[in-house]
C-alpha positions as CSV (number, residue, x, y, z in Angstrom):
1,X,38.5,-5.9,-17.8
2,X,40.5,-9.2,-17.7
3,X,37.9,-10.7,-15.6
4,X,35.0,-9.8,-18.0
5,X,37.3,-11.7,-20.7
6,X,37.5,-14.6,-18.6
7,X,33.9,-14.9,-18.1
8,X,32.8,-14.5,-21.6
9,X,35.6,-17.2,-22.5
10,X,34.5,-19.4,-19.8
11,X,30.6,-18.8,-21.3
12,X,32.1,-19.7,-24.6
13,X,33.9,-22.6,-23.8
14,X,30.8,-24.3,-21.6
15,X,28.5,-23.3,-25.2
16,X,31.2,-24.9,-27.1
17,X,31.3,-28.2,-25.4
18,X,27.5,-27.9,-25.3
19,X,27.3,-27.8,-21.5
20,X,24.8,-25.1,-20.2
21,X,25.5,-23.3,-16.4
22,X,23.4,-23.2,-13.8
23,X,21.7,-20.2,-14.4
24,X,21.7,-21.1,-18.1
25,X,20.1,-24.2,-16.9
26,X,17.5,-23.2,-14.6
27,X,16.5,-20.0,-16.9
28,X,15.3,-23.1,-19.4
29,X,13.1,-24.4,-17.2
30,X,11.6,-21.0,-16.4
31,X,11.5,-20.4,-20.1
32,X,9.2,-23.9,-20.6
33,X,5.8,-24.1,-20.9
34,X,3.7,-25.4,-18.2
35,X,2.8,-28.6,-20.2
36,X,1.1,-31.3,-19.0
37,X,3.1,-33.3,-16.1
38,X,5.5,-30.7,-15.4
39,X,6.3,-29.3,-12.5
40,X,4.5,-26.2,-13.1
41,X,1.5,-28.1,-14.2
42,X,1.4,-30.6,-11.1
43,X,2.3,-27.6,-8.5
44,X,-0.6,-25.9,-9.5
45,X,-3.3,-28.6,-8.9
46,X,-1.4,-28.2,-5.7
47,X,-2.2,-24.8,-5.4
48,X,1.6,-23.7,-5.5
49,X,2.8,-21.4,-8.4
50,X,6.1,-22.6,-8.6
51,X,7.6,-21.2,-11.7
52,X,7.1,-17.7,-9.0
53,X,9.6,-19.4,-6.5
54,X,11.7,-20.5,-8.9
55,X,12.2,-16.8,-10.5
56,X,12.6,-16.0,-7.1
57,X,15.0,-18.8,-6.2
58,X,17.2,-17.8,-9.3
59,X,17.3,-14.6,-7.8
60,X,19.0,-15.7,-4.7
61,X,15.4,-15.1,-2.4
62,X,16.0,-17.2,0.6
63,X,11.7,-17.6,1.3
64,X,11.9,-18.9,-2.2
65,X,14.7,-21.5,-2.0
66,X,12.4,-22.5,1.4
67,X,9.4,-22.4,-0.5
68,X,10.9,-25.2,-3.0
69,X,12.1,-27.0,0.0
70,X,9.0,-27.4,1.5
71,X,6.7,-27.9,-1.6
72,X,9.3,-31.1,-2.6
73,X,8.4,-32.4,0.6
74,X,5.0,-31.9,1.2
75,X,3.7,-31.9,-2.7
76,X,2.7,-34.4,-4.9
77,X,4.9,-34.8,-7.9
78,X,5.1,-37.5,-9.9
79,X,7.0,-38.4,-13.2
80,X,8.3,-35.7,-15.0
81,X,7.4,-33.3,-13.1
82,X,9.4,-34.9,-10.0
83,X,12.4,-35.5,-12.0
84,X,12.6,-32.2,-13.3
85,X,12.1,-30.6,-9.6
86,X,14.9,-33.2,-8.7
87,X,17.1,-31.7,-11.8
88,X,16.2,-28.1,-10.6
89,X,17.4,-28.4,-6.7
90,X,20.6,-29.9,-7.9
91,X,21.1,-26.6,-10.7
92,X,20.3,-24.3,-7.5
93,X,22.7,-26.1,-5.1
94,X,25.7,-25.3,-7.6
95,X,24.0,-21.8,-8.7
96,X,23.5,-21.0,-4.7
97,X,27.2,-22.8,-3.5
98,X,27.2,-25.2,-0.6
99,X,27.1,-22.7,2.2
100,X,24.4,-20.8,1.2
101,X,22.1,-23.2,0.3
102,X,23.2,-24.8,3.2
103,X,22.2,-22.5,5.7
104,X,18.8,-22.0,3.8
105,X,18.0,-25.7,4.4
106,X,19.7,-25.9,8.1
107,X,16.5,-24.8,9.5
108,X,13.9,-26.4,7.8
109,X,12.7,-29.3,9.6
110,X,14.5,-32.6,9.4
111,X,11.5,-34.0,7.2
112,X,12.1,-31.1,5.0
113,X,15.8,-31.4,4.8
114,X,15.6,-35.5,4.0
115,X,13.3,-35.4,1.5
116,X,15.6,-32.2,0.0
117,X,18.9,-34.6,0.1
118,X,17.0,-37.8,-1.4
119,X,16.1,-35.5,-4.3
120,X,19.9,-34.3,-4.6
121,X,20.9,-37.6,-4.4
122,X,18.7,-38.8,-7.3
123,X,19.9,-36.1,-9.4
124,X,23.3,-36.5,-8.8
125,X,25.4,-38.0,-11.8
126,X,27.1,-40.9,-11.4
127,X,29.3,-42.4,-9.4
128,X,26.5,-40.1,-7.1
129,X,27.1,-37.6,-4.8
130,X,30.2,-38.3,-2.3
131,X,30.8,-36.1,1.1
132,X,33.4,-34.0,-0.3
133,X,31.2,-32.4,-2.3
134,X,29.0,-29.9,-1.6
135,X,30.4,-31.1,2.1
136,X,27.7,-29.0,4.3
137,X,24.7,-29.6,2.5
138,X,26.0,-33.1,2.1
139,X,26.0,-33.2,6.1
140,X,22.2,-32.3,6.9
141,X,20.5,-35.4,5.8
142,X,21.5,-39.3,5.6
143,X,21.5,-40.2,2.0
144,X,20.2,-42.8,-0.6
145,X,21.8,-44.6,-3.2
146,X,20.2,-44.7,-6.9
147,X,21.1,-46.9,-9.7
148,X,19.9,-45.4,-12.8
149,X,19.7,-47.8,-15.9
């Protein structure tokens, strides 16, 4: 009982201070049309249904996380649609935690795991993404330094 309280507080404060979760997050994106230039719309001229690996994904399916792995490294988004998959790898990192997600991307292959971190680090807010966060994730890939305007 006390630690149903405690969530629904905790789901109160974050709606109060108008930050959404993870999950809260991520569900927004699978609740989004597939308008021009997003990521749904770009994946499927590449023939993946993404909005299917990112239900799955959500749902904690390993072969889904992989499949979002892969498709950022090997598909072709641009704009939007790449900042948004950028946006969405970061909401699943904290929705997965760092050891999970960590030993999901552990055994893709280094391209896949580079091109992975370089997407984390874009996302991440600034002052950007330091090593004692998200420490084993953080240690499968050199990373890259943005500078957002």
């Amino acid at each position: 009982m006390k630690i149903i309280v405690l969530v629904l507080f905790l789901t109160a404060v974050n709606a109060i201070a108008g930050e959404l979760t993870p999950l809260q997050r991520l569900q927004s994106y699978l609740d989004s049309p597939s308008e021009r230039g997003s990521v749904f719309a770009q994946s499927k001229l590449d023939g993946v249904d993404y909005r299917n690996l990112l239900r799955g994904a959500v749902a904690k399916d390993s072969a889904s996380l992989t499949g979002i792995f892969r498709y950022t490294a090997n598909g072709k988004l641009l704009g939007e649609g790449a900042e948004s998959n950028c946006d969405i790898l970061y909401q699943l990192l904290h929705l997965w935690g760092d050891a999970s997600f960590a030993r999901v991307l552990a055994v893709e292959p280094p391209k896949v795991q580079s091109v992975v971190i370089s997407a984390l680090d874009y996302a991440w807010p600034h002052p950007g993404w330091q090593s004692r966060e998200f420490s084993a994730t953080y240690r499968l890939a050199k990373h890259c330094t943005f500078y957002r305007r």
